[in-house]
C-alpha positions, -999 to +999 in steps of 0.1 A: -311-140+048-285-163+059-246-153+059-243-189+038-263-178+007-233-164-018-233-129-026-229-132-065-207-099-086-210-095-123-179-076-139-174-063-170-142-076-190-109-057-188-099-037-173-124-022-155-124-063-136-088-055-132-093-019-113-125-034-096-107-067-078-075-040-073-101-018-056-118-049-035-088-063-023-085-027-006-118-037+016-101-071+021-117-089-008-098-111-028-105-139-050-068-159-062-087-183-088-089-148-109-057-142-114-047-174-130-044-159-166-047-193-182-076-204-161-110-215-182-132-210-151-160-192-160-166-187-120-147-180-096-154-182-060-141-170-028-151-202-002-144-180+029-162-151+023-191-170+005-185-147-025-189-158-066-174-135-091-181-138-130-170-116-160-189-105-187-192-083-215-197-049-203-240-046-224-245-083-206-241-069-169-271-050-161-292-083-176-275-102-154-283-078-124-316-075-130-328-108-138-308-118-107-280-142-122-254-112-103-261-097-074-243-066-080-230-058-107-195-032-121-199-015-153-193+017-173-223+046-169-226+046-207-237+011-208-265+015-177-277+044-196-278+023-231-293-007-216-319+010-197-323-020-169-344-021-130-314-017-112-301+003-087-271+026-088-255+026-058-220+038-063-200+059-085-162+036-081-145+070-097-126+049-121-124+050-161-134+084-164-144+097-198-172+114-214-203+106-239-204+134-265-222+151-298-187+155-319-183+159-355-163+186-380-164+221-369-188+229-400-217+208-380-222+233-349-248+255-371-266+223-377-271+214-337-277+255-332-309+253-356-324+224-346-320+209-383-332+173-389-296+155-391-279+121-392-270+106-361-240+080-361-236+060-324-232+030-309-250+042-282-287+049-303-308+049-268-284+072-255-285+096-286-318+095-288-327+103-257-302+132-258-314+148-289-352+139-280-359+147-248-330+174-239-326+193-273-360+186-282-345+178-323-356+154-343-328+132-358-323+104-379-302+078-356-280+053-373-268+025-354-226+018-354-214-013-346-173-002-351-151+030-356-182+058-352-158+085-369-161+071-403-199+081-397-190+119-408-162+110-431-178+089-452-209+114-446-230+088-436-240+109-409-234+146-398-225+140-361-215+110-338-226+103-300-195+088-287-177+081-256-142+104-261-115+098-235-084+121-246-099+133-278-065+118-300-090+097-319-111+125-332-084+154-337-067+126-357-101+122-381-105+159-381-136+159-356-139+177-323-160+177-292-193+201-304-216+193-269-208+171-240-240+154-229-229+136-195-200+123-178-189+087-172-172+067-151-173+027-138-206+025-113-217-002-091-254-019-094-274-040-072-305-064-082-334-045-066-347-079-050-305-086-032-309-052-019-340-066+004-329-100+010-296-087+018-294-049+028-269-056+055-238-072+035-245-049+005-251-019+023-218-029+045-200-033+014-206+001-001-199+017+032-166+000+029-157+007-008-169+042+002-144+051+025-117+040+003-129+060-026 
């Protein structure tokens, strides 16, 4: 493909955009029109480099990838995993480092130990599912969460949570801890399976370049 056809980056909101653009600007990639706070662009587009940049909410991103709106693509672990799309995973970016875990109050250990049918509370059900499926091999009732997961337990709607838990405050707070850690997360770079044929050499570059500054 030509060096004229725009290379096209999906980010997620926030501040993983804000650690992603510091990071780029590293590799000599910068794009002004984004830091205009009051701008109302809804694209923003480095001429010189032929590059586009949009944001997006962070479930929205691998959609985009892989239906080829975004070329590549900059989102948390927990949402590839949740949204389950035909993307490639090139690059773990290192940044906004937490964890996806089973938690709930000390009393519902026994219940994961004995493979107990249980209630599930997440905002994350494909995750949870798959976890207590196809790695624990228990059967559990999953309840989809659209806010504050912790109530789940409190409220006993459910005996455990699948959340993502970054110091733990939140949980200690609500008298829940950490029971099993199922994976770790962190903000990870995707690529549209067809981009990465058309355009091997400036993606592949690319990650070579954010690789050595990671």
């Amino acid at each position: 493909m030509s060096e004229d056809r725009y290379l096209t980056f999906a980010l997620g909101k926030g501040r993983l955009a804000s650690k992603t653009m510091e990071l780029f600007e590293k590799i000599g990639i910068t794009c002004d029109e984004m830091k205009d706070k009051d701008s109302r662009k809804l694209i923003f587009v480095n001429e010189e480099l032929k590059l586009k940049f949009f944001l997006a909410k962070g479930p929205d991103v691998p959609t985009y990838v892989e239906y080829g709106a975004a070329d590549i693509g900059v989102v948390g672990k927990d949402t590839i995993m949740e949204e389950n799309r035909r993307v490639y995973e090139v690059l773990d970016l290192g940044y906004g480092k937490c964890r996806m875990c089973v938690c709930g109050p000390e009393s519902a250990k026994e219940l994961l130990k004995h493979h107990e049918m249980i209630r599930v509370a997440s905002k994350y059900p494909n995750i949870a599912k798959d976890y207590f499926y196809n790695k624990k091999h228990q059967t559990v009732d999953i309840i989809k969460l659209n806010g504050s997961v912790e109530l789940g337990p409190i409220v006993q709607l459910a005996d455990v949570i699948v959340d993502i838990v970054e110091t733990g405050s939140t949980l200690r707070e609500n008298g829940l801890e950490v029971l099993e850690e199922i994976c770790p997360l962190s903000a990870r770079m995707i690529v549209n399976q067809v981009s990465m044929q058309m355009e091997p050499d400036r993606i592949r570059r690319l990650i070579q370049e954010l690789r050595q500054h990671l």
